[in-house]
Every structure is written in structure tokens, then in C-alpha cells.
SEVEX-803852 format. One record per residue (C-alpha): residue in one letter; x, y, z. Coordinates in Angstrom, 1 decimal. Layout:
BEGIN
A/X/Y/Z
...
***
This chain:
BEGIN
X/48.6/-11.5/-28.5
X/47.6/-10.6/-25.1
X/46.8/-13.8/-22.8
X/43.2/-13.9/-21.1
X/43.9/-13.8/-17.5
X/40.6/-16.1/-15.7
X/42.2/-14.0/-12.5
X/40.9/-11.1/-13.3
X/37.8/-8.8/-12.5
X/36.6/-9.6/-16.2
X/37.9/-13.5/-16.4
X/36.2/-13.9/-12.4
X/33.0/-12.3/-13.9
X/33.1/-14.9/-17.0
X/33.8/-18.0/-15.4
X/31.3/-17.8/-11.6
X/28.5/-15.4/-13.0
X/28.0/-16.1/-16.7
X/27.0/-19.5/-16.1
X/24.9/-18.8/-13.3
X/22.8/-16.9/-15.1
X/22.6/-19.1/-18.1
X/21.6/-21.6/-14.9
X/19.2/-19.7/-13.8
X/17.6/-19.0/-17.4
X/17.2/-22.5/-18.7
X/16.3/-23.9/-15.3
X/13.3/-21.5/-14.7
X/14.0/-20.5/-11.3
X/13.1/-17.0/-10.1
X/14.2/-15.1/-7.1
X/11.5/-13.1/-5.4
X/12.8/-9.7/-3.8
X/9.6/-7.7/-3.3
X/9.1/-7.0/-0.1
X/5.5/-8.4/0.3
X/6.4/-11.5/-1.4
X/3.8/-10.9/-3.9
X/5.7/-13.7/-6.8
X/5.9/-16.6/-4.4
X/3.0/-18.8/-4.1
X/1.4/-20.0/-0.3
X/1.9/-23.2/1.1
X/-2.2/-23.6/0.1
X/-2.0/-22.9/-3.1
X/1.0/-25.4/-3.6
X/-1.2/-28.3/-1.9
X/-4.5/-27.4/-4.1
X/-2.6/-27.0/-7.2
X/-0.7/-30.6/-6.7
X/-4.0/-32.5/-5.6
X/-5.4/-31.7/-9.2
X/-5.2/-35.1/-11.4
X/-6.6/-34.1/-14.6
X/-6.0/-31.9/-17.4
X/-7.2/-28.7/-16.3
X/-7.6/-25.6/-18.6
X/-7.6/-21.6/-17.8
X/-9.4/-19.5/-20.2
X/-8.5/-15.9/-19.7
X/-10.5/-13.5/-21.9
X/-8.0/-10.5/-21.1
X/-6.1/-10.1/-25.0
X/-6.3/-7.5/-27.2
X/-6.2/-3.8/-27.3
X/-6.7/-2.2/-23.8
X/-5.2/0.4/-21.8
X/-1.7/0.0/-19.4
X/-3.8/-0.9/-16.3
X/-5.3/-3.8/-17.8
X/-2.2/-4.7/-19.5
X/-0.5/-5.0/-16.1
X/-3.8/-7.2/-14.5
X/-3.0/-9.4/-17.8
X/1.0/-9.6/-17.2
X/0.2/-10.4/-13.2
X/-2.5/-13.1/-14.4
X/0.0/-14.5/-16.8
X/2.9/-14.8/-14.8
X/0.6/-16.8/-11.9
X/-0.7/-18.9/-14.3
X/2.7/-20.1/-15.5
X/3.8/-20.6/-11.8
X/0.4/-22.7/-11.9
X/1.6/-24.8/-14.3
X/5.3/-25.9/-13.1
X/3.6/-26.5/-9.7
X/1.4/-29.0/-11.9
X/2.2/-29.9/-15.6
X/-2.3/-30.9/-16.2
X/-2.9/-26.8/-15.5
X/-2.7/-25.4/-18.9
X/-3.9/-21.7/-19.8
X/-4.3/-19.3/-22.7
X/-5.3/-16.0/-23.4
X/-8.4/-15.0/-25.9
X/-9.3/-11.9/-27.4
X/-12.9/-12.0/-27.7
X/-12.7/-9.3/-30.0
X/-10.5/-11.1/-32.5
X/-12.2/-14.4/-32.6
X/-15.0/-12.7/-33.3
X/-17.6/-13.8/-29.7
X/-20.2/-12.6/-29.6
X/-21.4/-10.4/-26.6
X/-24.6/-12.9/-26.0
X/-22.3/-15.5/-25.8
X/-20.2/-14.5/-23.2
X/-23.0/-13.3/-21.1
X/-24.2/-16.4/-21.5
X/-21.2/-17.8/-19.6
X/-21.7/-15.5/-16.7
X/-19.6/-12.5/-17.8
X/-20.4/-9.2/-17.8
X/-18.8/-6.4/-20.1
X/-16.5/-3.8/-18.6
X/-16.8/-0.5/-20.8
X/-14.1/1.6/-20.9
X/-13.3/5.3/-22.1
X/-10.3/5.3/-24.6
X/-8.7/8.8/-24.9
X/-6.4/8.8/-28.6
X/-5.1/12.0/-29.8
X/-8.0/13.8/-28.4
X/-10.6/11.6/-29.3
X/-12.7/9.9/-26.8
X/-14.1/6.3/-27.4
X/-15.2/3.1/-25.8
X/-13.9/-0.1/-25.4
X/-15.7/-3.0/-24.4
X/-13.7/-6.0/-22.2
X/-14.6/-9.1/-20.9
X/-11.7/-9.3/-17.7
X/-13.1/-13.1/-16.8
X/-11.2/-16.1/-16.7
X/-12.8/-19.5/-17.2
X/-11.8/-22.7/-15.6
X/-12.2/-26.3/-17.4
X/-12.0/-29.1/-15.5
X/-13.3/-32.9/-16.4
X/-16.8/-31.6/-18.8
X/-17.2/-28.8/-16.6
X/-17.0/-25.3/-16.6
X/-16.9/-21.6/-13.9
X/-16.4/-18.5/-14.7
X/-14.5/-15.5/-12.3
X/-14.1/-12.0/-12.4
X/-10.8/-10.9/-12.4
X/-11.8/-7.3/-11.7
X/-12.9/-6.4/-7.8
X/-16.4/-4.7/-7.9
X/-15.9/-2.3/-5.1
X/-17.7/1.3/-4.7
X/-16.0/4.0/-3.7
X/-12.6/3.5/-4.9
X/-10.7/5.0/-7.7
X/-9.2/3.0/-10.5
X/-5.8/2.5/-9.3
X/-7.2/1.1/-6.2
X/-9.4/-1.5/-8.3
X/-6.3/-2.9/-10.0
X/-4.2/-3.3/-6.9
X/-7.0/-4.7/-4.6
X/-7.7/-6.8/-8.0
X/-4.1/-8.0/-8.5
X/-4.2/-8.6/-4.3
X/-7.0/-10.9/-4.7
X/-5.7/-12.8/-8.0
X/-4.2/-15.7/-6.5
X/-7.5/-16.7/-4.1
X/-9.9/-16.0/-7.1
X/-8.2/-18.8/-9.1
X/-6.5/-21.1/-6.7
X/-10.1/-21.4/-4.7
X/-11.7/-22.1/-7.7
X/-9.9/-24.1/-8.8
X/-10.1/-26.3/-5.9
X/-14.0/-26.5/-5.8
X/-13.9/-27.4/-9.5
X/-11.4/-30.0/-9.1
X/-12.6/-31.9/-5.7
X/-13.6/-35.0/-6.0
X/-16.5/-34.5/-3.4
X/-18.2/-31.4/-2.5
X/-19.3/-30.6/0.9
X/-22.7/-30.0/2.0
X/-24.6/-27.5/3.5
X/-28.2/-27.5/4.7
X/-30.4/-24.8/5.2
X/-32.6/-25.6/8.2
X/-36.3/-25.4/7.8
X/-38.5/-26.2/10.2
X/-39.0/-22.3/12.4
X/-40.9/-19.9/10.3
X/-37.3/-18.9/8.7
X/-37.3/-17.4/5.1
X/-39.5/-18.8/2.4
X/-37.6/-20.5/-0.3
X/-38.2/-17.3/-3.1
X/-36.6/-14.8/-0.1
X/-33.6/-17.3/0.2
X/-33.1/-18.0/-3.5
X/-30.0/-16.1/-3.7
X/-28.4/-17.4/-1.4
X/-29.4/-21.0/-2.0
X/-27.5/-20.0/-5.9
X/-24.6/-18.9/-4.0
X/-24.3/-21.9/-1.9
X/-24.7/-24.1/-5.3
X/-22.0/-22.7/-6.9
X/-19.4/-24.5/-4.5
X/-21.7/-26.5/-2.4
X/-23.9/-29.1/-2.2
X/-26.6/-26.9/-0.6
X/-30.2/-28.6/0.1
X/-33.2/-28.1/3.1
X/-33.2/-29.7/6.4
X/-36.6/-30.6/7.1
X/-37.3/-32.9/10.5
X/-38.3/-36.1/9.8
X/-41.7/-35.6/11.8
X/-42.1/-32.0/10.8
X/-42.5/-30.6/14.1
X/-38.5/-30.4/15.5
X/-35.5/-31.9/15.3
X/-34.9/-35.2/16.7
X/-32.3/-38.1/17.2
X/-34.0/-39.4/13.7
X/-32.6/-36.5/11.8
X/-29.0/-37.5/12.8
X/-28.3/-39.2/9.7
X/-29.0/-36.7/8.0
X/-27.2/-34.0/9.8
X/-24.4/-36.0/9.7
X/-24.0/-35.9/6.2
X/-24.0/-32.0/6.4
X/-20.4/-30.4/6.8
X/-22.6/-26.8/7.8
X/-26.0/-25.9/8.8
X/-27.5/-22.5/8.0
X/-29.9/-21.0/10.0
X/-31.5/-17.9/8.7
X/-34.2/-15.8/10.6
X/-35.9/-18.4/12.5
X/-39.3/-16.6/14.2
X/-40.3/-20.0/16.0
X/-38.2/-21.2/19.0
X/-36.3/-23.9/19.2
X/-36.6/-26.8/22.2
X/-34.6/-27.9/24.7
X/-34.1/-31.5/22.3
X/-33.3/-29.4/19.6
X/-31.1/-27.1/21.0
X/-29.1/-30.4/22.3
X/-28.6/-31.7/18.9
X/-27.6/-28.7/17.3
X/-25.0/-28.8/20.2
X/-24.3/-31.9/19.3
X/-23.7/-31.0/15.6
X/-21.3/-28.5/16.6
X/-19.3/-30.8/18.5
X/-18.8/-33.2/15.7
X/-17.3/-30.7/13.8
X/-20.1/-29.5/12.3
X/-19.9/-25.6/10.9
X/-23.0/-23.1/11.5
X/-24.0/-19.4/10.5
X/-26.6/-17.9/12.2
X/-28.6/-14.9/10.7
X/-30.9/-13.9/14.0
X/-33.7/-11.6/14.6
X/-34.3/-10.4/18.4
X/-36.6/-8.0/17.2
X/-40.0/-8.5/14.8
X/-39.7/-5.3/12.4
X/-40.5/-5.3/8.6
X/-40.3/-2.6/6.3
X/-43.3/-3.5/4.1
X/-45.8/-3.5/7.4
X/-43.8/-0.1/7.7
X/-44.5/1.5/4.4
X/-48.2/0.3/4.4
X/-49.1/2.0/8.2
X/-46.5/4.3/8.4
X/-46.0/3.5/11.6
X/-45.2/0.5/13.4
X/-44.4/-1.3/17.2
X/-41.4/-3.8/16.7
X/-41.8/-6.6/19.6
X/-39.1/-9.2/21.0
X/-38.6/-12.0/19.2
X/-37.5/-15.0/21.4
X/-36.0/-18.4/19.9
X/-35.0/-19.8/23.2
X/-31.1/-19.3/22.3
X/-30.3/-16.9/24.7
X/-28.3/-19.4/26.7
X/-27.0/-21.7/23.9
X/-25.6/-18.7/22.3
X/-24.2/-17.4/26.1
X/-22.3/-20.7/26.4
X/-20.0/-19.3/23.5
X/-19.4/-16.1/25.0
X/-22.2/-13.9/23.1
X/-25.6/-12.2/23.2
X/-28.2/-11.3/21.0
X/-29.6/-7.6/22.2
X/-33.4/-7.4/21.8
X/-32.6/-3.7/20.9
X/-33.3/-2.0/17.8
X/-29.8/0.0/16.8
X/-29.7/3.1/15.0
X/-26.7/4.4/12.9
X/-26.9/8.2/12.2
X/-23.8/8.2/10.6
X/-23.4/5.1/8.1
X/-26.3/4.2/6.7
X/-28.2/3.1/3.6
X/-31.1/5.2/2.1
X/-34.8/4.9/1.4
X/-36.6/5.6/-1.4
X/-40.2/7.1/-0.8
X/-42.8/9.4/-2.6
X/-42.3/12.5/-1.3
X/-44.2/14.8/-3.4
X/-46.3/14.9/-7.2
X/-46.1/16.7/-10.0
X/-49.3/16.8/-13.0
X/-50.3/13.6/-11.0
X/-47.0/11.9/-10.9
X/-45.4/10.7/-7.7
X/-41.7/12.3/-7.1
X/-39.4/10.2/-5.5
X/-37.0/11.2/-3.3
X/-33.5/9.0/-1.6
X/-33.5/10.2/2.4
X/-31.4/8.3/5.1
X/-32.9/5.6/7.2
X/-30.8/5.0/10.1
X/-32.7/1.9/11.0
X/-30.8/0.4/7.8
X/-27.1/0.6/8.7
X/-24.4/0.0/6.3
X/-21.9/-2.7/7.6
X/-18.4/-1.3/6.1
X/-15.0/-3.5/6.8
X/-12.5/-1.5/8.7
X/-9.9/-4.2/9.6
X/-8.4/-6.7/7.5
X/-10.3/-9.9/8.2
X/-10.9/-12.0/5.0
X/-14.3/-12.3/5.1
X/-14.9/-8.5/4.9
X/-11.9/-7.5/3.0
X/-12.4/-5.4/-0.4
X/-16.4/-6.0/-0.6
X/-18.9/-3.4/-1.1
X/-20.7/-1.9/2.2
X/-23.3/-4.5/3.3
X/-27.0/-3.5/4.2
X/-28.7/-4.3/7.3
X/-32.1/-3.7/8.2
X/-33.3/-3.1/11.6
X/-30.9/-5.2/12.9
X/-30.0/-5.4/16.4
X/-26.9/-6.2/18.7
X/-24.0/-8.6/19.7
X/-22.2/-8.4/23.1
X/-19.1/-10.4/23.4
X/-19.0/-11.9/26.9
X/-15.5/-12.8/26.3
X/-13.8/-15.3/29.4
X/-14.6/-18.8/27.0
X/-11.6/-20.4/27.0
X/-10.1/-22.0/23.7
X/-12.8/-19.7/21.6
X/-11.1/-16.4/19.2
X/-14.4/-13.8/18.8
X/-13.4/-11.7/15.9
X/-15.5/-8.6/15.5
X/-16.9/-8.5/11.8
X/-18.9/-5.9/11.1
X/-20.2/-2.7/13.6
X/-21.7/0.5/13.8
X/-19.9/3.9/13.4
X/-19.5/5.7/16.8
X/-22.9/7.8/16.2
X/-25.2/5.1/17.4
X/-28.4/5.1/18.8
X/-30.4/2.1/20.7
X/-34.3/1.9/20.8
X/-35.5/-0.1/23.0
X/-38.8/-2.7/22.4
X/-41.4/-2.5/22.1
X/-41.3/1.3/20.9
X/-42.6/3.0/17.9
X/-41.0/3.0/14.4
X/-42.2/5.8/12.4
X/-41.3/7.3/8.9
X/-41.3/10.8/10.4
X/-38.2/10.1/12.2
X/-36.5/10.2/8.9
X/-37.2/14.0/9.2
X/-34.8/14.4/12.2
X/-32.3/11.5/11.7
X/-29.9/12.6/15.2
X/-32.9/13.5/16.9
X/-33.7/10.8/20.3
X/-37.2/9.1/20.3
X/-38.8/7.8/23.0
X/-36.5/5.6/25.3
X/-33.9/6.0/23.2
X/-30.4/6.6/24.2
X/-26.9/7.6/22.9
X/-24.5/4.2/22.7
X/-21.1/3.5/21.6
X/-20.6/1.0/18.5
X/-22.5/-1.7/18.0
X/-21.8/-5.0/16.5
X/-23.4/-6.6/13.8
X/-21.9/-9.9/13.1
X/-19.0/-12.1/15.0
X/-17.1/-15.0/13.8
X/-16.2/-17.4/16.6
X/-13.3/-20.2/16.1
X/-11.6/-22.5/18.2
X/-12.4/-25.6/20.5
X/-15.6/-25.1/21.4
X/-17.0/-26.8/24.5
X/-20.9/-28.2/25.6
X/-23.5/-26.5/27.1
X/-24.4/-29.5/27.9
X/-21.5/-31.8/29.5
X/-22.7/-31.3/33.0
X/-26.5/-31.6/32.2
X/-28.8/-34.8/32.1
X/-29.6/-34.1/28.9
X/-26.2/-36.0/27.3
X/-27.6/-39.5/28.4
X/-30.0/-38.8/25.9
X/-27.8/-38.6/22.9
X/-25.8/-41.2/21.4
X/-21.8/-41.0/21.6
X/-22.2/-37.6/23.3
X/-19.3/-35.2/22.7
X/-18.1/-32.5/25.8
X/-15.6/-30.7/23.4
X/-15.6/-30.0/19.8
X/-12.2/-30.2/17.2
X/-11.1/-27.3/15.8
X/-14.1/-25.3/14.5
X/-16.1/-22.2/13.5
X/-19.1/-20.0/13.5
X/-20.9/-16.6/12.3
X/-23.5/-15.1/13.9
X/-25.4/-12.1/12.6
X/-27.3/-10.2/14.5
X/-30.1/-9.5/11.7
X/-32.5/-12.0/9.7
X/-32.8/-9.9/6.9
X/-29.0/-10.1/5.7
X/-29.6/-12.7/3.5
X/-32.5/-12.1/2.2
X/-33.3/-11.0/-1.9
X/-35.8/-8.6/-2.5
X/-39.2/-9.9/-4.7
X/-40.3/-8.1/-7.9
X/-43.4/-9.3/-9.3
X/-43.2/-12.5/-8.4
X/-39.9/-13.1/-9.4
X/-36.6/-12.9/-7.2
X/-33.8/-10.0/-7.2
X/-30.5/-10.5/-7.0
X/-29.3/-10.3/-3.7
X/-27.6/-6.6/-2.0
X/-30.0/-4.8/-5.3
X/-32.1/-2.1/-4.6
X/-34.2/-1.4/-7.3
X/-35.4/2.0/-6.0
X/-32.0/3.5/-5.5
X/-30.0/1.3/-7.8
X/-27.3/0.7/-5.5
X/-26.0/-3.0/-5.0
X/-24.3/-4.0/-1.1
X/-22.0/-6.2/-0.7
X/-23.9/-8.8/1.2
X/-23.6/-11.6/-1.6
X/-20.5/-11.8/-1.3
X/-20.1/-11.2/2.7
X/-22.3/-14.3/2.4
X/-20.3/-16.1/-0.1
X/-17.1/-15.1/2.1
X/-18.5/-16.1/4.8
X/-19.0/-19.9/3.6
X/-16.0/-20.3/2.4
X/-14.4/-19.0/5.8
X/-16.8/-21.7/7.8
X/-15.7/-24.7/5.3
X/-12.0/-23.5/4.4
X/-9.8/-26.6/5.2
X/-7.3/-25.6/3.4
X/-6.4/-22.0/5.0
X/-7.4/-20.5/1.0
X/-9.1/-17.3/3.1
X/-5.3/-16.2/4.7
X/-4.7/-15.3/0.8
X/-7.2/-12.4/1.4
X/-5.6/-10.8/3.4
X/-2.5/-10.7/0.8
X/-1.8/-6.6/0.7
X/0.0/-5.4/-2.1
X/1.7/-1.5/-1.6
X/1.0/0.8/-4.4
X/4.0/2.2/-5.8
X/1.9/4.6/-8.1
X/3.6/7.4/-10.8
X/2.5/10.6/-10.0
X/0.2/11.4/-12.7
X/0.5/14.7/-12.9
X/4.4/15.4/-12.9
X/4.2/13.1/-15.6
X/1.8/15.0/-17.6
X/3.4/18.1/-16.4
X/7.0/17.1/-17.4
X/6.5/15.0/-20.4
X/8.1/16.8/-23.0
X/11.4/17.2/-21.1
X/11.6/14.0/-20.4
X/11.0/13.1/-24.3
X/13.7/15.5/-25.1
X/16.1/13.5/-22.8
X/15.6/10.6/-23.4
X/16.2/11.7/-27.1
X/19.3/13.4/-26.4
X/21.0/11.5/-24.0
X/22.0/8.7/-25.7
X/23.7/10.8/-28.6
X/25.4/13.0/-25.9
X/27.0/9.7/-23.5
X/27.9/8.4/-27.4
X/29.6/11.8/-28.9
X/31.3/11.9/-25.2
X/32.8/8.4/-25.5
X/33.5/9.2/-29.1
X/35.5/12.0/-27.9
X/37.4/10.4/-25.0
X/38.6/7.6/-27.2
X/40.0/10.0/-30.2
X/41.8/11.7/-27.0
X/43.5/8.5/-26.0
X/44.1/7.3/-29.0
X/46.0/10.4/-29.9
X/48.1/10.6/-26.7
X/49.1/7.1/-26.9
X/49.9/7.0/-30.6
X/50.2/10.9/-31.6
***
């Protein structure tokens, strides 16, 4: 008998790489060789997932009968959540099928998910299948469900899954982290200059809830803010501001500099210009004024301004519904463009904007960026498409002009792109360090730590439509059943100003689509059936062959 040589190929092979791979098998460990890194968990997520300190339960409702594209959301889902739980033992997970266990549909609604119906093509018969692609997170009595599907317009279903699977890891790990914190941060809604009424705010206020501790801000003597209100601001880790129509004074505007340099975060939603659709619709015809909050310079010292200037996009834009004709004494309605409304649609990569449907603004106006602050990074969120018009107030605002959308109205001018909202981060420094007015305040600050802030250039951004009394979801329309995306630009936009953890960087994770060509596979399928068929009993009869050939020469 022939000895086994451990110098040779084969013996080399046995003894270094066998074991290795039993190594590698047992121990767990996985190498990660995709180019985008797209198995390997962030630095974040690793922190967030080891500060958890109780048992903590994933419920993903994605099991069952589905097609290929869900089955790949569900093995990408799977595979993070195990990763999940070998970072931390206390995550656990498993997959329902709703379908199976026999949930009800009122049920699940009930817990904030909403059914995905799907067309289901089997030897040529069409039907529907009904999913629920959520997953719910358990953590100490309570409970949140997420989407695991991106709701974007205007993209294909490929797309959906990728930008999906892209966004996997943020859906979960942030959730996970607001779930699991011990404290949650506050934010206060200021309320003191004529800014939304609590039923035009509701929406956001529910967003806010979700995550935050979100509550008014009312001045103590319920005239403006003063050195009495401290406590309370200082209990507030952000500050919302949204359409104030009542100017702030010089005391205020000092504390609110003040909250800034103590770290404290702020999102602006501003209107330089009085103009409402429903005084619009009634007259037909209207004459938007100036709107001045006395912020021209607070908002100069950080390298912006707020236009008093109407802009006008004739290229993106969302559309109004209005009675345009009637038929046996019924009004027809009829969708025309309203330029004064201009979509705001992400074309970078910035994580506030990324993968979220167009968001609707209504007459809103400009930012310039003044640029030369130093220590301050102005990052351009949203803007206006190249075919942009500016009206200038006070100048009429009439219906007709939906008639002749690119036509120029009085004092009216063509522009280049205009921008809608700015996010502002860095060290930010005092209007005020140089001024008299610091003597005034208490442990005055000249610079600020490392901070942030939005500013919007419109009032109405964050504002949910009424019906009857009753509030509408935020970014609806009900006229032209369309929904923006300005939920969750708001939402985004939150979690960018109180993200201590650098969670937003994982929305800008880009996965490349390495997609079969769908019709070469529909085009070639039988040949490739056949070959697959085939080729296996041709490589065997070859071998076959080759080793009756041998086996004769060497013993024939």
C-alpha cells in the first residue's frame, strides 16, 4: 500500500486548509469581500448594539410565500440580525408569517403596519398576495414598529429593494437605539410668535413623539423670552421654530444665541413673505407683503439670508387641483401646475434627503449662503431646478398665472437656482461677544461646541393640512392624492440635529446593483434549461470514457 505523502499538493491541502475552514465554520467568522463592504457593520452600530442591557426582541413579519425580491430583503434582514446578535447575545429575532399563524389584517394595522399587495404571476394565472414587510422591536414592555420597504415614487421595483436593503442597517440599528436609551432627549416647539396653531403642527408634534420628548415652549410671562425661561431651555437638547409671523427682540434674540452656544440644536422653518393659499382660492387674487421677524442679522452672523422674494419653479413643481369647468351641475376638477409650489427633490447624497419622496413647498422664498464664517460647513439641502423665476413683494399673486406657467409677471425676473433649505454645522460663534448685551446673561458663552442647524426657507413645510376639523397626515394632498416626502425630510432632519452617535453616515451606505438582465433571461431560458440538463450527463459520460481508456492502456 501506497504511503500518504503530507508533502504533497493533496497532503499540503489536507493538513493548512482543511482545518482552516473547519476554523472558520465553527468559530463564526466571515470574511467580507464585496467591494462596498455591505456585510460589515459601522463603528456606530457596534457602540449602539453593545450599550443595550436588556433582553431585546426583533419581530420580523417577512415569512412565508413571496416572490425572489422579497426573499432576498428577508435573507439581507436575516443575516444582519444574526450579526446583531453576536455583537450582543440580549438581541434576539425571529421571523413570523402572518399568514400562517393566522393574524389578522386589523391586528397588524393596529400595530402601525400597512399591507403591501402584490401581483403573483403562476403558470399564467395572475393573483395577489398580501405582505406585511415590518419588523417590530421589543424592548423592556415596549414596543415600535418599521418599515422595511422604502416608500419612494418614481422608481421601479428593483430600485425599491436595493435603496431598501441600503437603508436596512439605519432602520433597525436607530431604532433600536431610541427604544433602548435610558433617557430621551427633548425638543420644544417654541410658542410664543403667531407660529402654527397646535392642529397645523400635529404631525409633526407625532413625529417628534415617536423618538422624542417633544413639548411647547411657552415664556414664562407670555410676552417673550427671558432669563426666567432658562431653566427650561436648558432642559431642551433642540428648539423648533416653525413659521413665526411676530418678531422676535433684541433679549430674545440673545438667548436664543445663547441656547445655541450651549450646545443647544435648532431648525428653523421661516416665512419672509405673508402668502396663503386659502386667502388665494377665496379672492382669486392676492398681494403677498414682507414678513419681518427681526432675524435678518442673527441669521447673517452664520453666513445666511432669508430673501423676501417669492420664487417660482417652472420646471419642478407640485400641482393644484381647482374647478375648472361643470357638467349637469357638477363641478369638474382639473390638476394644473402651480409653480409657486415647488417640489424640493434630493440630488446629492446628503442623509437627510437621501431616498425620500419629493417634498412640497409652498410659496416659499430664498436662502443665500454668505459663505467666509469660519469653523461653519453650509451644506445645500434642497433647491430649485435651473428654470427659476423671482417675484418680488409686494406684487400680485393670481390664479390666471397658472394659464401661462413660463410667462414673466410684473417685476419678475429670470434667476438661477434657488435654495430652499441649508443645514449649518460646526463651531459656531456669537453675535454677540463683542456687544453689551453679554453682561446681561449669565455664564455668557462667545463660541459654541460642536453643533448644528436647518433652516428652511418656508413656514408651511411642516405644516398638515385640516379636513373637517380633523388633521391630515402630513405631505397628503387630498385633492390630488399624492403624498411628499416632507414627513420624513422632517423626521430626517431631527434625527440629523440630535444624532450623537454619527447613525445618519449609514444613509449614505450605497449598494451597486448587479441586476440579471431580464429579458435575456426570458429570452434564453429554454437553452439554458437544456444545458443545465445535459451538461452534467455529458462531463460524466466524458470522464466515464477517459477512465475505460486508461484503464485499458495500463492493463490491456
Amino acid at each position: 500500500m501506497k504511503k500518504f505523502n503530507i508533502k504533497s499538493p493533496l497532503g499540503i491541502f489536507l493538513i493548512a486548509v482543511v482545518p482552516l475552514v473547519i476554523l472558520l465554520a465553527y468559530s463564526g467568522i466571515r470574511l467580507d469581500l464585496t467591494k462596498e463592504k455591505r456585510y460589515t457593520l459601522s463603528e456606530s452600530t457596534v457602540k449602539v448594539l453593545e450599550s443595550v442591557k436588556k433582553p431585546l426582541t426583533v419581530d420580523v413579519y417577512l415569512e412565508g410565500d413571496f416572490p425572489a425580491s422579497f426573499k432576498q430583503l428577508q435573507s439581507e434582514t436575516r443575516f444582519m440580525l444574526e450579526e446583531f446578535r453576536k455583537i450582543n447575545p440580549k438581541i434576539d429575532f425571529k421571523f413570523i408569517d402572518p399568514i400562517k399563524t393566522k393574524m389578522s389584517q386589523d391586528t397588524l394595522m393596529a400595530m402601525g403596519m400597512q399591507p403591501s399587495v402584490l401581483p403573483d404571476v403562476k403558470d399564467g394565472k395572475i393573483s395577489q398576495i398580501t405582505l406585511f414587510p415590518y419588523a417590530v422591536i421589543k424592548y423592556n414592555k415596549r414596543g415600535v414598529s418599521i418599515p422595511l420597504v422604502v416608500q419612494q415614487a418614481g422608481i421601479d421595483a428593483d430600485q425599491q429593494l436595493t435603496r431598501s436593503i441600503e437603508g436596512l442597517e439605519y432602520s433597525l440599528v436607530s431604532n433600536i437605539k431610541n427604544i433602548a436609551a435610558d433617557k430621551r432627549k427633548k425638543v420644544g416647539i417654541l410658542v410664543n410668535h403667531d407660529e402654527l396653531s397646535p392642529e397645523e403642527f400635529h404631525g409633526f408634534v407625532q413625529l417628534a413623539m415617536e423618538n422624542y420628548d417633544a413639548g411647547p415652549v411657552i415664556p414664562r410671562n407670555q410676552k417673550e423670552l427671558t432669563l426666567e425661561d432658562l431653566p427650561l431651555l436648558k432642559q431642551m437638547s433642540a428648539l423648533v421654530i416653525a413659521k413665526p409671523r411676530k418678531a422676535f427682540t433684541d433679549n430674545e434674540k440673545v438667548i436664543l444665541d445663547q441656547f445655541i452656544m450651549n450646545g443647544g440644536k435648532t431648525l428653523w422653518m421661516i416665512d419672509a413673505v405673508n402668502a396663503e393659499m386659502d386667502t388665494l382660492t377665496r379672492s382669486q387674487k392676492v398681494m403677498p407683503f414682507p414678513v419681518d421677524i427681526n432675524m435678518t442679522d442673527f441669521f447673517f452672523n452664520y453666513g445666511i439670508r432669508i430673501n423676501p422674494a417669492l420664487v417660482k419653479d417652472v420646471k419642478k413643481f407640485a400641482l393644484l387641483k381647482l374647478v375648472t369647468g361643470e357638467v349637469g351641475g357638477n363641478p369638474q376638477y382639473t390638476s394644473l401646475p402651480w409653480p409657486y409650489f415647488p417640489l424640493g427633490i434630493a440630488e446629492n447624497d446628503n442623509p437627510i434627503t437621501k431616498n425620500i419622496n419629493p417634498v412640497k413647498f409652498e410659496f416659499p422664498t430664498s436662502i443665500d449662503t454668505l459663505g467666509g464664517r469660519k469653523n461653519i460647513k453650509t451644506k445645500v439641502l434642497f433647491e430649485s431646478s435651473e428654470r427659476t423665476l423671482l417675484k418680488q413683494v409686494p406684487n400680485y399673486v393670481d390664479l390666471k398665472e397658472i394659464a401661462s406657467v413660463d410667462s414673466l409677471g410684473q417685476r419678475e425676473k429670470p434667476s438661477t437656482p434657488k435654495i430652499f433649505a441649508v443645514a449649518l454645522e460646526g463651531k459656531f460663534n456669537s453675535a454677540y461677544a463683542s456687544r453689551i448685551e453679554r453682561k446681561g446673561y449669565p455664564g455668557f458663552k462667545s463660541q459654541s461646541p460642536e453643533n448644528k442647524m436647518i433652516v428652511i426657507a418656508d413656514g408651511d413645510v411642516g405644516r398638515n393640512k385640516m379636513h373637517k376639523g380633523e388633521p391630515l397626515p402630513m405631505g397628503i394632498d387630498r385633492l390630488t392624492n399624492q403624498e411628499f416626502g416632507n414627513e420624513q425630510f422632517l423626521r430626517n432632519a431631527l434625527d440629523y440635529l440630535l444624532d450623537d452617535s454619527n447613525l445618519m453616515a449609514l444613509r449614505n451606505r450605497n449598494i451597486e446593483e448587479r441586476l440579471l438582465d431580464r429579458n435575456r433571461i426570458t429570452e434564453e431560458k429554454a437553452n439554458w434549461q437544456w444545458l443545465n440538463l445535459l451538461l452534467p450527463l455529458v462531463v460524466i459520460g466524458l470522464l466515464g470514457g477517459l477512465f475505460f481508456w486508461m484503464r485499458k492502456r495500463k492493463f490491456g
